[in-house]
N, C-alpha and C positions, 0 to 999 in steps of 0.2 A: 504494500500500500504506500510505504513511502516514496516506491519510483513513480507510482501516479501520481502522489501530490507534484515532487519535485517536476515533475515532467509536463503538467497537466498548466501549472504556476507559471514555468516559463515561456510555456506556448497562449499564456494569459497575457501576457506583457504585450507584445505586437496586438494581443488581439485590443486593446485599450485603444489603439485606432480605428481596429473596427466600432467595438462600442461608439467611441462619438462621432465616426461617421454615419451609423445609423441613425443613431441621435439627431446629429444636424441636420437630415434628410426629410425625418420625420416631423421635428420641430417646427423647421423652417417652410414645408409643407403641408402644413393645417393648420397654422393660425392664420386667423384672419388677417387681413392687411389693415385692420381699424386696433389690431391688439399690438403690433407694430411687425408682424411676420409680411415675408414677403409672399409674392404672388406665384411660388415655386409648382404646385400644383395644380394653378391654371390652367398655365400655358405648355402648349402638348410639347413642344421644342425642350423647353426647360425639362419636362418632365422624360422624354426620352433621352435626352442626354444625360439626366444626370443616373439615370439605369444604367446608362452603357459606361457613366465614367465611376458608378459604385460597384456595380455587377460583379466586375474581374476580383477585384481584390477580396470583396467576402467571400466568393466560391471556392477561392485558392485558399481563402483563412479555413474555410468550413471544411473542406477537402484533408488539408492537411492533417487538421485535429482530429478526423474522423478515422482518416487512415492508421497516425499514431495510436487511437485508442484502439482500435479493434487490435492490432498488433500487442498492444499492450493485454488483453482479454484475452490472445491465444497464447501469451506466452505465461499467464497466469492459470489458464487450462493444461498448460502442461505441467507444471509445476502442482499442480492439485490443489491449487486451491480457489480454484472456482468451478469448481463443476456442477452449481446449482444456477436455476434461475434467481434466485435471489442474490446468491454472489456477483452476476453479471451487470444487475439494476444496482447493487451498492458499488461496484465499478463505473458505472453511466453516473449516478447521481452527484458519486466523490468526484470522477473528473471533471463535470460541468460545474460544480460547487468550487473548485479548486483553480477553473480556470477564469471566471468569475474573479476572483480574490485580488488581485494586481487591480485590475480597472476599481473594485468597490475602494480599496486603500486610496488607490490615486483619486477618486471623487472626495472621498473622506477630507485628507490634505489638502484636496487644491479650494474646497468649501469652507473650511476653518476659517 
């Protein structure tokens, strides 16, 4: 379990740019332009582009971390110690809790 954390934590770090790029996407995409948001999901231009210029880089975040975990799930099946359905889910849950962790610290700090 500690190479998921340790594993899981530093594949958190890079992801802290996905987080606020979702974030700014979404933010900046559904307020009104009277609450002072711009007009990002109006207009179809803006809104295809900005698909095509977030698109790549979450696939390739979500990709990678998916790829490492399942790796990480068969090499803990070999080792015996996940050979239940519930070991697998406390695998899924630890890693996304774990990778998580860097982005919530870095909000924590940067809100202070």
């Amino acid at each position: 379990m500690t190479r998921l954390f340790v594993v899981n934590a530093l594949l958190g770090i890079p992801g802290i740019m996905y987080f606020w790029l979702l974030y700014s996407y979404v933010a900046q995409g559904t307020v009104p332009l009277s609450m002072g948001g711009s007009d990002l999901g109006n207009r179809m231009e803006s809104y295809f582009s900005s698909n095509q210029v977030l698109g790549p880089p979450i696939a390739v975040g979500a990709i990678v971390w998916i790829l490492v975990n399942v790796y990480l799930v068969n090499r803990r099946k070999r080792n015996g110690d996940c050979q239940n359905a519930s070991g697998k889910t406390a695998h899924w849950v630890t890693a996304f809790a774990s990778t998580l962790l860097p982005a919530v610290l870095f909000g924590a700090v940067a809100f202070m």
